[in-house]
Backbone of each chain as ProteinMPNN parsed JSONL, in Angstrom:
{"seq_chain_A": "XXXXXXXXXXXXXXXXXXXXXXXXXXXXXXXXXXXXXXXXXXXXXXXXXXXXXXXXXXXXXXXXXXXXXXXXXXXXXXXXXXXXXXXXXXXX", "coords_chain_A": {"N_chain_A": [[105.532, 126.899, 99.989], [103.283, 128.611, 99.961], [102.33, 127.893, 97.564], [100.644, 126.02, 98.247], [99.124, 127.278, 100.528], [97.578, 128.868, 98.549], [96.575, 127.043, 97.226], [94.455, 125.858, 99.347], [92.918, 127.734, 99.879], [91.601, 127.85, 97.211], [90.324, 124.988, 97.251], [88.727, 125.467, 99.887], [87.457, 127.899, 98.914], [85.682, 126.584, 96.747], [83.916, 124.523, 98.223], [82.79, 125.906, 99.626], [81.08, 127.16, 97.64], [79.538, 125.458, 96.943], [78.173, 124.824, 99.409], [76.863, 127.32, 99.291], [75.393, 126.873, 96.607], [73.986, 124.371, 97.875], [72.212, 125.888, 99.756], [70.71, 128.099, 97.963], [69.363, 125.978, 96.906], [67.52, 125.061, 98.729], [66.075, 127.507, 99.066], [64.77, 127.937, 96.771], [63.47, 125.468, 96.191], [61.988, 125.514, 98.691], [59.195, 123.984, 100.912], [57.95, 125.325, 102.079], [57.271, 128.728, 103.102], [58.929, 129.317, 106.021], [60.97, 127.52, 105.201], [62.372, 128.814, 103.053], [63.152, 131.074, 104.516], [65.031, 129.952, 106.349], [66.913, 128.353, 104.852], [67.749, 130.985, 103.346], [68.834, 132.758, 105.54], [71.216, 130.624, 105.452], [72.107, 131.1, 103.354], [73.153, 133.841, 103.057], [75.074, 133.916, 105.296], [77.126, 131.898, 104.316], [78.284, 132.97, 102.25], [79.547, 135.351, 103.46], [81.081, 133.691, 104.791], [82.787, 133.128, 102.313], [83.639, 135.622, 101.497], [85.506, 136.171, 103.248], [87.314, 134.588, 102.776], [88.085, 135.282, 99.97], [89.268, 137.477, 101.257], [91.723, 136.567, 102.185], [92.563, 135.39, 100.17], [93.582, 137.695, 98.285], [94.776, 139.442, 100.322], [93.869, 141.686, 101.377], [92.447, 144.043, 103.402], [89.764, 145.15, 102.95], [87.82, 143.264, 102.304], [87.042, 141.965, 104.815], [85.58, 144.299, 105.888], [83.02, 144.277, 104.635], [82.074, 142.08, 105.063], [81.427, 142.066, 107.65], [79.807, 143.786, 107.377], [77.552, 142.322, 106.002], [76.483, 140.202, 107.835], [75.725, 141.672, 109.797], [73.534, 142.996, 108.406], [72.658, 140.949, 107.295], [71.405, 139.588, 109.368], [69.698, 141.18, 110.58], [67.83, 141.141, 108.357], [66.968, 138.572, 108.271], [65.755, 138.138, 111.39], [63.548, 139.971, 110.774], [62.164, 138.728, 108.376], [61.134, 136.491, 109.937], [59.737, 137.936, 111.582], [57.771, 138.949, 110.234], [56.432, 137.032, 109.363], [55.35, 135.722, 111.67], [53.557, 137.89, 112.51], [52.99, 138.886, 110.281], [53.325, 141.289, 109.886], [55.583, 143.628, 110.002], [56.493, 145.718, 111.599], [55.014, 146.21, 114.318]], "CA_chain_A": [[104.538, 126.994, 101.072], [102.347, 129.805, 99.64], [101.224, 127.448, 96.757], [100.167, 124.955, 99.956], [98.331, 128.051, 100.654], [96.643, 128.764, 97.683], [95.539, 125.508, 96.981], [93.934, 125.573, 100.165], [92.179, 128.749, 99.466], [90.819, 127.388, 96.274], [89.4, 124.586, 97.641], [87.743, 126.215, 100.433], [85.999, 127.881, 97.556], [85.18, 125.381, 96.197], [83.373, 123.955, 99.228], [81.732, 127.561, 99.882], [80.404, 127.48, 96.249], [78.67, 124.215, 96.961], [77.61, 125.183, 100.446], [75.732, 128.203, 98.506], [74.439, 126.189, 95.756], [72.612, 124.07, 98.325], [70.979, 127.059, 100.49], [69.863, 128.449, 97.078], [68.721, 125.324, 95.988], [66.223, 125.034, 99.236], [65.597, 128.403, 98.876], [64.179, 127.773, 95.135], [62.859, 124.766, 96.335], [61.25, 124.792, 100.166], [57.943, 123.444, 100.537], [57.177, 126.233, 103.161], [57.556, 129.816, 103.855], [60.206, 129.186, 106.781], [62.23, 127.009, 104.814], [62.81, 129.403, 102.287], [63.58, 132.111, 105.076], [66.059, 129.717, 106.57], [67.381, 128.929, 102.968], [68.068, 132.499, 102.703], [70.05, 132.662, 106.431], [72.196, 129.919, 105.283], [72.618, 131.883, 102.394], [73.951, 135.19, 103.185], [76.558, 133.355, 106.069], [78.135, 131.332, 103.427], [78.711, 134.419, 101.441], [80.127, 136.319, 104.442], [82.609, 133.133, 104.916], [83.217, 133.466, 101.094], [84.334, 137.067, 100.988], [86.697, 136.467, 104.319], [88.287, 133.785, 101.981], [88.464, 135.896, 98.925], [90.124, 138.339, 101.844], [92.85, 135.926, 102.656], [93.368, 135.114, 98.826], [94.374, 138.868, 97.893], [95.703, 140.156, 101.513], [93.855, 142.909, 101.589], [91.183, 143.485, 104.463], [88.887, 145.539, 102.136], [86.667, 142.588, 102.726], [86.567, 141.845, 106.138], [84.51, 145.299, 106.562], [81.484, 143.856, 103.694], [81.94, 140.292, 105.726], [80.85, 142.421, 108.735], [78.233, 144.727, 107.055], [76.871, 141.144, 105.699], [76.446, 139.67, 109.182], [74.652, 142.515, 110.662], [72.167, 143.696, 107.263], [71.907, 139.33, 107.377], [70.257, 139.052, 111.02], [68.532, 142.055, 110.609], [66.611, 140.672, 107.786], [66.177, 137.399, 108.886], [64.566, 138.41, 112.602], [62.227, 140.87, 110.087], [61.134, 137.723, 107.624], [60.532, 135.724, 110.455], [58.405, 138.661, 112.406], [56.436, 139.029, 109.136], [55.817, 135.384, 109.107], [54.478, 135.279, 112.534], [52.668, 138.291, 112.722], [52.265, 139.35, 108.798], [53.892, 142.601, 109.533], [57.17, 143.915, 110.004], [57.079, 146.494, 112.88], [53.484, 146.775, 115.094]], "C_chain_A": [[103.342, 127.831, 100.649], [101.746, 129.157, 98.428], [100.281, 126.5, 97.596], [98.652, 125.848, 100.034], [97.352, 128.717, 99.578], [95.558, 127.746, 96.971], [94.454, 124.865, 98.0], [92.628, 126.431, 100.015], [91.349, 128.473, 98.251], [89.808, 126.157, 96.723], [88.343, 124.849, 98.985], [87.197, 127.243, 99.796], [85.353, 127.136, 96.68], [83.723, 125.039, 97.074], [82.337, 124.896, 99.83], [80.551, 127.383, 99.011], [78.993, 126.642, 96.257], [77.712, 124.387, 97.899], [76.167, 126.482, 99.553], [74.758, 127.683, 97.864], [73.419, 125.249, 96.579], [71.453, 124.758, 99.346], [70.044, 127.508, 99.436], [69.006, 127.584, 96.652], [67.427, 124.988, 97.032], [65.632, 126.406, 99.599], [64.596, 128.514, 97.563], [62.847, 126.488, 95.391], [61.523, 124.147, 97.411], [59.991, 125.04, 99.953], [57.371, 124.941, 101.089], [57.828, 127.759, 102.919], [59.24, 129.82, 104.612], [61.109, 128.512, 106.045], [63.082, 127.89, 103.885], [63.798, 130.39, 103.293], [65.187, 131.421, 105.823], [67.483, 129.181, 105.785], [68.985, 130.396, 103.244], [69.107, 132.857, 104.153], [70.835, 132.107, 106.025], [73.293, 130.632, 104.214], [73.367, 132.94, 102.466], [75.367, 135.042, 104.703], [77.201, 132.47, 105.404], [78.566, 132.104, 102.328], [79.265, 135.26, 101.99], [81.267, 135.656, 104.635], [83.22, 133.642, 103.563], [84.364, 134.242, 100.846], [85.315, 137.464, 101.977], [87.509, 135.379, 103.487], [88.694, 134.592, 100.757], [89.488, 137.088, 100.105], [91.631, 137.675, 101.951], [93.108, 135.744, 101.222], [94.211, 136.386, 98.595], [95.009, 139.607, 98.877], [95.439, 141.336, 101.487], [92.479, 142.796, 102.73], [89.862, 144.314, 103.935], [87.521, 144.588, 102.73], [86.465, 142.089, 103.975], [85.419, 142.991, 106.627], [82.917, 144.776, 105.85], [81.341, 142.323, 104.692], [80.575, 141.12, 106.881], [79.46, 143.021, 108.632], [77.282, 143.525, 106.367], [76.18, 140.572, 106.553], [75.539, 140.61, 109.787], [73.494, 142.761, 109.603], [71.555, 141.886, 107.648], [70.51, 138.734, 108.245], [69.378, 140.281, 111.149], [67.016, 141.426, 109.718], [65.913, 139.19, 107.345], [65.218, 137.584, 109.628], [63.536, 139.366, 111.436], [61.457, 139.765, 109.385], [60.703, 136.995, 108.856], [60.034, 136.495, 111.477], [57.581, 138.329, 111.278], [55.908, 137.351, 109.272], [55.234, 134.789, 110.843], [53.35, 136.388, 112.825], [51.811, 139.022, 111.819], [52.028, 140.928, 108.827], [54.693, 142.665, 110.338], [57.403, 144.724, 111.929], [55.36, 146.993, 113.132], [53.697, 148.025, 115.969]], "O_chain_A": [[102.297, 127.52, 101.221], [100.684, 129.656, 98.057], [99.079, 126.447, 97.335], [97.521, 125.443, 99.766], [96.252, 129.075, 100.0], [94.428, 127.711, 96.485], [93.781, 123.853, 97.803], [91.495, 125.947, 100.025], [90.222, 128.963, 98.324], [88.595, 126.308, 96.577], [87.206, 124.378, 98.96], [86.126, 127.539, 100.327], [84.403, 127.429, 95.954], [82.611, 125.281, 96.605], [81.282, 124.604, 100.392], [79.375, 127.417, 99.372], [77.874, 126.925, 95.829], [76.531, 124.212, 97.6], [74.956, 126.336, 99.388], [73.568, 127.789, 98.162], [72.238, 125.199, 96.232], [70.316, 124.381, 99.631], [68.83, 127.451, 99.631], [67.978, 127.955, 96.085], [66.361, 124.674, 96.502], [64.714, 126.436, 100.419], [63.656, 129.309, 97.59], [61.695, 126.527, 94.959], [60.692, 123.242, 97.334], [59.525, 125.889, 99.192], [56.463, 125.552, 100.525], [58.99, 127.801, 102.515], [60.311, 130.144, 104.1], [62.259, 128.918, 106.212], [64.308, 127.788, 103.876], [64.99, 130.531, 103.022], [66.227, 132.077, 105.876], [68.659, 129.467, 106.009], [70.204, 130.565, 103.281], [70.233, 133.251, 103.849], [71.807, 132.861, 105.969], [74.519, 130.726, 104.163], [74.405, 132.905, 101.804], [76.265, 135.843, 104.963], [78.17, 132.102, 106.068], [79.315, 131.593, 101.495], [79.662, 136.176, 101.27], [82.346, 136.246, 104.707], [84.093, 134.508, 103.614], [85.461, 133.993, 100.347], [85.923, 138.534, 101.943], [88.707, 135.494, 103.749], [89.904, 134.509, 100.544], [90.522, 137.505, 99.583], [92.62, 138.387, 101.777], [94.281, 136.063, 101.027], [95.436, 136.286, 98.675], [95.817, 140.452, 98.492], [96.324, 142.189, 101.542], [91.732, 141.829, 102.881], [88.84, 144.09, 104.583], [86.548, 144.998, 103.362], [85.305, 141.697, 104.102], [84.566, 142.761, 107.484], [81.857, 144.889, 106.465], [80.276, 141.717, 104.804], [79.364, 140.901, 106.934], [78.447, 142.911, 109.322], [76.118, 143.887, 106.192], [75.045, 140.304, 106.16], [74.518, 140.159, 110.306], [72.37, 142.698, 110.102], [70.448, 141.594, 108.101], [69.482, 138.073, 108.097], [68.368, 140.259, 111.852], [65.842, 141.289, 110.061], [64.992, 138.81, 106.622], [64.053, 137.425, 109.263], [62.377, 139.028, 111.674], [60.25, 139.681, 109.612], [59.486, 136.844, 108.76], [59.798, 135.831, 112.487], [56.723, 137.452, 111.378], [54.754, 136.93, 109.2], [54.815, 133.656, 111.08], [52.29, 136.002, 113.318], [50.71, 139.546, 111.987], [51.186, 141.63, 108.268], [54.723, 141.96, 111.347], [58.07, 144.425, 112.919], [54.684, 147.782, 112.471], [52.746, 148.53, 116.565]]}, "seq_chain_B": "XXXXXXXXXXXXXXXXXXXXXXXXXXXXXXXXXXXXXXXXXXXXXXXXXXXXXXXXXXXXXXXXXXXXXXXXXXXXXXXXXXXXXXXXXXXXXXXXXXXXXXXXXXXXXXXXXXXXXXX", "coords_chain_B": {"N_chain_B": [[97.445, 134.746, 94.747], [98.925, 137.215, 95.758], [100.253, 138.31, 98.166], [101.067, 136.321, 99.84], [103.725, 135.705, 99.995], [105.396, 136.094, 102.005], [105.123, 134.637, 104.134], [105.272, 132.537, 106.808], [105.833, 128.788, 107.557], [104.465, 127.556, 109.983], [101.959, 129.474, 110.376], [101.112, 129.256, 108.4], [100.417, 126.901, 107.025], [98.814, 126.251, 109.475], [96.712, 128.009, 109.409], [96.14, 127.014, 106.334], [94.7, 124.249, 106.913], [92.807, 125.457, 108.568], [91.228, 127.158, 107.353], [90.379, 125.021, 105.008], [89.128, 123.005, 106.917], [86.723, 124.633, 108.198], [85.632, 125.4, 105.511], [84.565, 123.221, 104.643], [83.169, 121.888, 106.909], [80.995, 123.859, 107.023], [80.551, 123.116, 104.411], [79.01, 120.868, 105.286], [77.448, 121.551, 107.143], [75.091, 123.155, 105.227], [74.61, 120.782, 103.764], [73.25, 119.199, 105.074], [70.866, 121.242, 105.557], [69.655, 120.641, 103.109], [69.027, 118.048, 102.853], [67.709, 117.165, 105.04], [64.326, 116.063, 106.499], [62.21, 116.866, 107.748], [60.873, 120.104, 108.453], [61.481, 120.742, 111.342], [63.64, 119.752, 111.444], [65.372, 120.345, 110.554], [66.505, 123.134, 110.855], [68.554, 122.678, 112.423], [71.167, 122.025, 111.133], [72.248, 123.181, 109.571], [72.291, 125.644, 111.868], [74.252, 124.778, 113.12], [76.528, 124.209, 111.79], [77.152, 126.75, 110.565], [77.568, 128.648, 112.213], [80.212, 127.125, 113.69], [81.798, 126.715, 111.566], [82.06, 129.805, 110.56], [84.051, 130.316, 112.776], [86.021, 128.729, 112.665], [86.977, 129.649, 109.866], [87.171, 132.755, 110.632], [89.284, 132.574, 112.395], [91.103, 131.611, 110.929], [91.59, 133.554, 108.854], [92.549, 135.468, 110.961], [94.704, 134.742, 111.789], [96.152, 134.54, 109.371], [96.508, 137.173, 108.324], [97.911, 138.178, 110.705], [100.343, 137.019, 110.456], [101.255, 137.863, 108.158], [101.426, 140.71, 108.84], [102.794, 143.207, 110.825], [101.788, 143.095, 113.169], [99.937, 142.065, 115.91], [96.246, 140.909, 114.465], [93.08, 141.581, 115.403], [90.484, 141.59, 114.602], [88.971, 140.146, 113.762], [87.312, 138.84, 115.684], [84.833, 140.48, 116.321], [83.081, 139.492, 113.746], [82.812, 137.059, 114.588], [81.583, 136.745, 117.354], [79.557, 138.257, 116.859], [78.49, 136.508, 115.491], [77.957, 134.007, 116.472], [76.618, 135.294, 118.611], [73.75, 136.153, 117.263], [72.908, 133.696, 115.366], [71.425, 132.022, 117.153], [69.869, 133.514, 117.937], [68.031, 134.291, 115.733], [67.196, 132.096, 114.873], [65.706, 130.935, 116.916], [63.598, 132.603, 116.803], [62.651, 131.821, 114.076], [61.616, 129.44, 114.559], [59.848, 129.83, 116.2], [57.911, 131.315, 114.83], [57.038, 129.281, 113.037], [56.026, 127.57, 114.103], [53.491, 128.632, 115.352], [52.812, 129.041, 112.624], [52.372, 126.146, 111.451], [50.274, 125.713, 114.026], [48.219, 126.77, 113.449], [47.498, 126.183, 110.7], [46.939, 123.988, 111.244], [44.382, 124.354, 112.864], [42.761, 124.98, 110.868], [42.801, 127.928, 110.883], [44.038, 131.293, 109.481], [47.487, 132.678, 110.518], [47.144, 135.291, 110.708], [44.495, 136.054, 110.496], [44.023, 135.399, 112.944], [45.526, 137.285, 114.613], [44.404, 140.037, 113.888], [41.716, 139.209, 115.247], [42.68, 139.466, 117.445], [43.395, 141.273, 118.357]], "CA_chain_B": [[98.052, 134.987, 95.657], [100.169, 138.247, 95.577], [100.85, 138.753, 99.483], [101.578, 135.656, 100.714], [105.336, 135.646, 99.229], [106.474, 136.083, 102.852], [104.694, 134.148, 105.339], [106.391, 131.062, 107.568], [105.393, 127.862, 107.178], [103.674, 127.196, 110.845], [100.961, 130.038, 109.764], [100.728, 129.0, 106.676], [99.552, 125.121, 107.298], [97.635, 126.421, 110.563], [95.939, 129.003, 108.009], [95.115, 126.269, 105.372], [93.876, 123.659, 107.736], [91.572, 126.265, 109.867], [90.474, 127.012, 105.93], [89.14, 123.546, 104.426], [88.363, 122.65, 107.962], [86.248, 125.768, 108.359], [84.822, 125.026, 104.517], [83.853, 121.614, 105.227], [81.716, 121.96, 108.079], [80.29, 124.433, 106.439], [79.217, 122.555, 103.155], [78.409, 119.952, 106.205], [76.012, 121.889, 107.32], [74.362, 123.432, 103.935], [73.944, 119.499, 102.921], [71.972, 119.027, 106.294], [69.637, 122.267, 105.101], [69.098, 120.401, 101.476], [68.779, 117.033, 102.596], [66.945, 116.574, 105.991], [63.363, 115.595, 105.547], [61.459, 117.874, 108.439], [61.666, 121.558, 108.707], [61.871, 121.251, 112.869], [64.914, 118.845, 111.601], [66.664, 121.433, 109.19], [66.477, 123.79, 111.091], [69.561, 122.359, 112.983], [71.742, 121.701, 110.873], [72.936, 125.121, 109.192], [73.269, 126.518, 112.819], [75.515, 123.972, 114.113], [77.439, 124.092, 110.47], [77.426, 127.832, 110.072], [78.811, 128.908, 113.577], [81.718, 126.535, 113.823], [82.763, 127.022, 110.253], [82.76, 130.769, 111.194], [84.821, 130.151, 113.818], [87.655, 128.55, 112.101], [87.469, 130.59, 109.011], [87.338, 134.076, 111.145], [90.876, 131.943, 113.348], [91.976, 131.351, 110.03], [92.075, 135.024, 108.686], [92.97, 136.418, 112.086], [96.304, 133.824, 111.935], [97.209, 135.163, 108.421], [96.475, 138.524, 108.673], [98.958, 138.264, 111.79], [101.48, 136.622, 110.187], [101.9, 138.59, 106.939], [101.533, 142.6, 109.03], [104.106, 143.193, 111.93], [101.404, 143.271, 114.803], [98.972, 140.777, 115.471], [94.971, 141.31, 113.888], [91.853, 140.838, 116.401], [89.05, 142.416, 114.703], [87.849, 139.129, 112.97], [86.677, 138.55, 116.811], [83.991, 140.78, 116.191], [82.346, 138.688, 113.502], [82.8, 135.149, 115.668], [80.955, 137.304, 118.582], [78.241, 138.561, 116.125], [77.392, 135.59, 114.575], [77.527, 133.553, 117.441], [75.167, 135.533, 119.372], [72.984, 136.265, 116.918], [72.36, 132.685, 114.837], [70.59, 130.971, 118.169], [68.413, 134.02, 118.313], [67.196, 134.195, 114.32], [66.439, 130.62, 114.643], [64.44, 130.8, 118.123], [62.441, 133.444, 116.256], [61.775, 131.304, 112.903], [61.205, 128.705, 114.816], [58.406, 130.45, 117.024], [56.952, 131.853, 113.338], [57.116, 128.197, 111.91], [54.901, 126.46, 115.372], [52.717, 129.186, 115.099], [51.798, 128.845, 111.004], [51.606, 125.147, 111.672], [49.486, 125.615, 114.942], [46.924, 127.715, 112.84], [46.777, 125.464, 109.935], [45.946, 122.743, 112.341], [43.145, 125.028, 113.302], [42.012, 125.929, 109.979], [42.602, 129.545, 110.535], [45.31, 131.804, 108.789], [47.553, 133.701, 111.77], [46.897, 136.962, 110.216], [43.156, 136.722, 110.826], [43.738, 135.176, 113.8], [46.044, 138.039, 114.87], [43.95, 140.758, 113.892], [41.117, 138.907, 116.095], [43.034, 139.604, 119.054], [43.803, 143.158, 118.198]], "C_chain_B": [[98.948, 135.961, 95.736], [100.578, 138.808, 96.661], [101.176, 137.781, 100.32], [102.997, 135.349, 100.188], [105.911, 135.474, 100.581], [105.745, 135.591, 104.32], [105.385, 132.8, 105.801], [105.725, 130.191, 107.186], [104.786, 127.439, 108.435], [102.671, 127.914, 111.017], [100.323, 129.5, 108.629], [99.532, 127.734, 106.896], [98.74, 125.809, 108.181], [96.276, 127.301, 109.818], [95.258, 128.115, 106.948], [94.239, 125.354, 106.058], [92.533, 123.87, 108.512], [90.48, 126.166, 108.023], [89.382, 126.124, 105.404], [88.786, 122.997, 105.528], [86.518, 123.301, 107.819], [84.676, 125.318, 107.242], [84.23, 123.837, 104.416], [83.06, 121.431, 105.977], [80.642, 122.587, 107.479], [78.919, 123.765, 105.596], [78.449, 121.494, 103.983], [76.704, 120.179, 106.317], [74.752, 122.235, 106.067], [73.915, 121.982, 103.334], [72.907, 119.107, 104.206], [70.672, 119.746, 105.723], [69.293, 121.053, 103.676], [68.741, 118.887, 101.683], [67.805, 116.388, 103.761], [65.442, 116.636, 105.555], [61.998, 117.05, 106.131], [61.925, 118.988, 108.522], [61.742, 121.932, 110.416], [63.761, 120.746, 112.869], [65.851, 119.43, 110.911], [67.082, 121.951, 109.859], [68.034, 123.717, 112.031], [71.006, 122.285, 112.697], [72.595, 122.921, 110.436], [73.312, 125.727, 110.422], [74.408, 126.243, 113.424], [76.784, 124.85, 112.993], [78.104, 125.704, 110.59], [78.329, 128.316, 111.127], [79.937, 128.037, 114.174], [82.741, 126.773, 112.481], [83.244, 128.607, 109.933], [84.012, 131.295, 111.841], [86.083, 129.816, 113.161], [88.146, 129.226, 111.038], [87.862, 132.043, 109.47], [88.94, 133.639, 111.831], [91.408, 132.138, 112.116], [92.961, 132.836, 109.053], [92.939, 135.814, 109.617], [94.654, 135.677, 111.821], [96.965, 134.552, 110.765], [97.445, 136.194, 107.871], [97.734, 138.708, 109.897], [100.381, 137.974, 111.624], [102.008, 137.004, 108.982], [102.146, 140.319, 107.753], [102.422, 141.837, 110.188], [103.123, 143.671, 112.995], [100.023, 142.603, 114.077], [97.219, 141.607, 114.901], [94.078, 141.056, 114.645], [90.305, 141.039, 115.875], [88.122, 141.27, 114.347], [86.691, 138.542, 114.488], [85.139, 138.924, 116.468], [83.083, 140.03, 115.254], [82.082, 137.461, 113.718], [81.521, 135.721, 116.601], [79.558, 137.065, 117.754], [77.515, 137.371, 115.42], [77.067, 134.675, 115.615], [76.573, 133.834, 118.721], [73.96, 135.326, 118.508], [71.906, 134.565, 116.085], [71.45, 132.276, 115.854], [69.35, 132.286, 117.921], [67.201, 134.263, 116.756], [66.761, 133.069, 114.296], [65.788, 130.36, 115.658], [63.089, 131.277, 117.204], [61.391, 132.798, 115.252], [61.228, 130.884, 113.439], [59.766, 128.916, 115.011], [57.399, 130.397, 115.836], [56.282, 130.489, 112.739], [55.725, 127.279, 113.0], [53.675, 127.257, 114.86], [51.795, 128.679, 113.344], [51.394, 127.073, 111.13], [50.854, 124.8, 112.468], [47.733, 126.065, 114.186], [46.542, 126.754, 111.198], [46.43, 124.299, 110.209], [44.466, 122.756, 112.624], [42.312, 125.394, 112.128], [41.94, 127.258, 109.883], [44.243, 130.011, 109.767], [45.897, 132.775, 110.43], [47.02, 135.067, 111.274], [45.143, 136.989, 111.172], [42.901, 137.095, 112.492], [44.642, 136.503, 114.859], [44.84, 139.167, 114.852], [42.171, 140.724, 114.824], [41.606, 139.164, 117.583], [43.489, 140.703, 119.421], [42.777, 144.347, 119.185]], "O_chain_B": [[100.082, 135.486, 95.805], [101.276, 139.811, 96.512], [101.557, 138.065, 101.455], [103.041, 134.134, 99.994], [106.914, 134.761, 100.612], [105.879, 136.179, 105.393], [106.016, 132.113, 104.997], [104.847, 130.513, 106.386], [104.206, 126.425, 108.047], [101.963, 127.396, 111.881], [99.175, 129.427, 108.192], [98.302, 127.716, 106.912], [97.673, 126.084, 107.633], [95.077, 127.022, 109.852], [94.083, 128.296, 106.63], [93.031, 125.53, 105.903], [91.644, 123.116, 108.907], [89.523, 125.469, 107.685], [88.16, 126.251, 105.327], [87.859, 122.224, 105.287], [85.496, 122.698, 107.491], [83.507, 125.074, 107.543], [83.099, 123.793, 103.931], [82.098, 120.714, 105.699], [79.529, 122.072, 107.372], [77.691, 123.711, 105.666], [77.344, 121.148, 103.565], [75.626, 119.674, 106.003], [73.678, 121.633, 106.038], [72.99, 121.932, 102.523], [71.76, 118.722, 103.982], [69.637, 119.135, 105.454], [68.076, 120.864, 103.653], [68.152, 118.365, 100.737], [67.203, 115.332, 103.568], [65.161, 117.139, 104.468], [61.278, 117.793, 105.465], [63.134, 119.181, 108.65], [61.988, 123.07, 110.816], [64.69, 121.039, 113.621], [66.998, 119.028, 110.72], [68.274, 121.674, 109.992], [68.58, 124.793, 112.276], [71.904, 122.404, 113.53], [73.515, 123.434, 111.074], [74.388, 126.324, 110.458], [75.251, 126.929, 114.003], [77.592, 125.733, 113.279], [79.317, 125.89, 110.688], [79.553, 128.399, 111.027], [80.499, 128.413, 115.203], [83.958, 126.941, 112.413], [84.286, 128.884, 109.338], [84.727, 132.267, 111.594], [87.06, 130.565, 113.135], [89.342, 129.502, 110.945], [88.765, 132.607, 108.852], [89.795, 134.518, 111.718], [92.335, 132.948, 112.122], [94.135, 133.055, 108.757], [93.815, 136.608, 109.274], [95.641, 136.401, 111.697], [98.054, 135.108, 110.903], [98.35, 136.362, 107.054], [98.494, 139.652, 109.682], [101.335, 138.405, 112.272], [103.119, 136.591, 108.65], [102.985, 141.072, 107.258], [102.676, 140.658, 110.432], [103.494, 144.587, 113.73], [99.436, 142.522, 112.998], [97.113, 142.831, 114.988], [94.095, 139.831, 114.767], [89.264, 140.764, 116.472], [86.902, 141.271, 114.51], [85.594, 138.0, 114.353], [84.284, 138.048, 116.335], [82.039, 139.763, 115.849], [81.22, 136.815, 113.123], [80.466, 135.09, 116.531], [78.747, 136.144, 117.859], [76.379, 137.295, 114.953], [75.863, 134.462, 115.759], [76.012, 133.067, 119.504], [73.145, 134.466, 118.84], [70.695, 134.37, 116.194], [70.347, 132.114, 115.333], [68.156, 132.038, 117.756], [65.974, 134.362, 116.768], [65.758, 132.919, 113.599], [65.066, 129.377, 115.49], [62.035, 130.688, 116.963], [60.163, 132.891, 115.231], [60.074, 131.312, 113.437], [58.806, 128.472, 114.381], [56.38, 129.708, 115.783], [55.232, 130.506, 112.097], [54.791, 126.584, 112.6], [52.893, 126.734, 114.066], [50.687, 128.206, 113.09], [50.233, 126.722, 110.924], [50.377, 123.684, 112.259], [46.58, 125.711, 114.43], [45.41, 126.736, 110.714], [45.687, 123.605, 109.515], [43.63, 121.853, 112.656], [41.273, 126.036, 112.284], [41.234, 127.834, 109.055], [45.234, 129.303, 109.585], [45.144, 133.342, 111.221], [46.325, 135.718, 112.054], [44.787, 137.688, 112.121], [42.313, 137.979, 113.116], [44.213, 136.542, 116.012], [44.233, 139.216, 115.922], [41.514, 141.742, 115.042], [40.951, 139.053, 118.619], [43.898, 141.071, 120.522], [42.997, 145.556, 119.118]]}, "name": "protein", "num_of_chains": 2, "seq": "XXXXXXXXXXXXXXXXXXXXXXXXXXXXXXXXXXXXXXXXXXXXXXXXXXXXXXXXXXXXXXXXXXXXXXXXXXXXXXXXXXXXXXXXXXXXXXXXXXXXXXXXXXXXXXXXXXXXXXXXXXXXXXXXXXXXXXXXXXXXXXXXXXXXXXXXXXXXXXXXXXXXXXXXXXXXXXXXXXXXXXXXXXXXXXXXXXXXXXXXXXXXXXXXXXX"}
């Protein structure tokens, strides 16, 4: 049962990995400003699932606390790129 | 794998399933971001993707975290909560940012100037 479970765990990294590779890749690539910024959201919540899957691989909850501090630093500096990008500064 | 040696087998499956469920939507969504054509039309796709695949991966931890310790785990709640409030409101915001820069290069002006005109 627990290889069931590892094999599950591998390919939901797998599927993460990919998920990443295409935020980065319209992050590298978007035509615009915003796309990049939303890019870069996609980006740092498929890296927060990631590291709650690398939690469940080793059974330790170590990473559930970086999942969390991911999630909050994430939306912080999203809502900040997308103030700067409407008013071309951070805090008026 | 060096701690799942002693988990049941109706965690276990409910645990892998929530898993590649979870990861699947996911890459669902991330192929929406890379492949739709408009950025009002992207913009959709990652939030749907990201906050359901949350959802089952945060169920999925909470289940086997519960079923390897001797009392159940709740905290993964807190990042379901947090992301689910917060995604709708980072993407109102771009959004707003994104009308705006294309309202102003409609207009020929840059917002900045046009900002500091109304200062």
């Amino acid at each position: 049962m627990s290889a069931m479970l590892a094999w599950s765990v591998t390919i939901a990294e797998i599927l993460l990995g990919c998920a990443m590779a295409c935020a980065a890749f319209r992050i590298l690539r978007g035509p615009r400003a915003q796309d990049r910024v939303l890019g870069f959201d996609c980006l740092y919540v498929n890296a927060m699932l990631l590291l709650l899957t690398f939690g469940i691989r080793t059974g330790s909850s170590l990473y559930f606390e970086a999942a969390l501090i991911i999630a909050l630093l994430g939306f912080v500096s999203t809502v900040a790129l997308a103030k700067f990008l409407l008013r071309g500064e951070v805090i008026e | 794998m060096n701690a799942s040696g002693d988990i049941s087998a109706l965690p276990a499956i409910l645990t892998a399933v929530l898993l590649v469920g979870g990861a699947a939507i996911t890459l669902v969504g991330s192929l929406g971001l890379l492949r739709l054509r408009r950025f009002y039309e992207r913009v959709h796709a990652p939030t749907l993707g990201t906050t359901l695949g949350t959802a089952c991966i945060a169920i999925a931890s909470m289940v086997y975290f519960s079923a390897i310790g001797t009392r159940p785990v709740w905290h993964e709640l807190l990042i379901i909560a947090f992301v689910t409030v917060t995604t709708p409101i980072s993407l109102m915001v771009l959004v707003s940012a994104a009308l705006l820069r294309d309202e102003s290069e409609r207009k020929g002006t840059t917002p900045h100037n046009e900002g500091s005109e109304r200062r």
